[in-house]
Every structure is written in C-alpha cells, then in structure tokens.
C-alpha positions in Angstrom: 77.5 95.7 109.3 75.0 94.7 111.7 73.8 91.3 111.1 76.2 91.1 108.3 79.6 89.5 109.8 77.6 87.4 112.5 79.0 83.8 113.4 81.1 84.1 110.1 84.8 83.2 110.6 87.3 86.4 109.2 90.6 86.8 108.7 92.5 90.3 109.2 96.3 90.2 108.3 98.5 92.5 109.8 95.9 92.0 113.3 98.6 93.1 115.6 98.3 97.0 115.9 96.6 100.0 114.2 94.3 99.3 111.7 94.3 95.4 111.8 93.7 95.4 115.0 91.0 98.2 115.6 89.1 96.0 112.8 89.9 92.7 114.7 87.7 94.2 117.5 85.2 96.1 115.5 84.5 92.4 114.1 84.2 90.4 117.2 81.9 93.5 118.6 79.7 92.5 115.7 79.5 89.0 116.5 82.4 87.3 114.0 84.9 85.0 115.0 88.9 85.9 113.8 92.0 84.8 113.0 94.9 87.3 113.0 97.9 87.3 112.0 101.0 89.8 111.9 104.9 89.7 112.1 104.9 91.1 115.8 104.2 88.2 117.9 104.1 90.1 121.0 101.4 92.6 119.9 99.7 89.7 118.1 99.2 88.0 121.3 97.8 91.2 123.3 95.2 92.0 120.6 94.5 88.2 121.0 93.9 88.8 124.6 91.8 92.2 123.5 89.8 90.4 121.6 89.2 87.6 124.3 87.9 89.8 126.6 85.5 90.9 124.2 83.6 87.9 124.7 85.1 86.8 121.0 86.8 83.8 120.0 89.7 84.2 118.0 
C-alpha cells in the first residue's frame, strides 16, 4: 500500500469499531485522508479522535 492511498480521500463504512476502524487507522498511517461512518455515534466519534491523533484528517 505504500505510496498507493497517499493524499487520496477514502471512505470506510461501518468506521466505528473492529474492522472499520482498524482500517480507518491503517489508512491515515499511510498517508489518506477519511471519512467514516457507522450507526454508533459514540464509538464513531472516539475513532475520530484515534485517527486525529494520528496526525490524520478525517
């Protein structure tokens, strides 16, 4: 992936937890920026914060 997802903009559904959110990170580590979504708002909001302090933008 290196290279690959950099400065592109990606959305992951279900961004909250598990999966979704484990990819969420994985893609800001490489560089994307991206927009989650999910049905939990309160877990959406913490991977939000996850991702922020990354360095990412979501």
């Amino acid at each position: 992936m290196a290279g690959r997802v950099e400065g592109k903009i990606i959305f992951v559904t279900g961004g909250s937890e598990g999966i979704g959110r484990a990819t969420a990170l994985r893609l800001t580590e490489k560089g994307a920026r991206v927009v989650i979504c999910a049905r939990k708002p309160g877990s959406l909001a913490e991977t939000a914060e996850a991702v922020k302090a990354q360095g990412g933008s979501i």
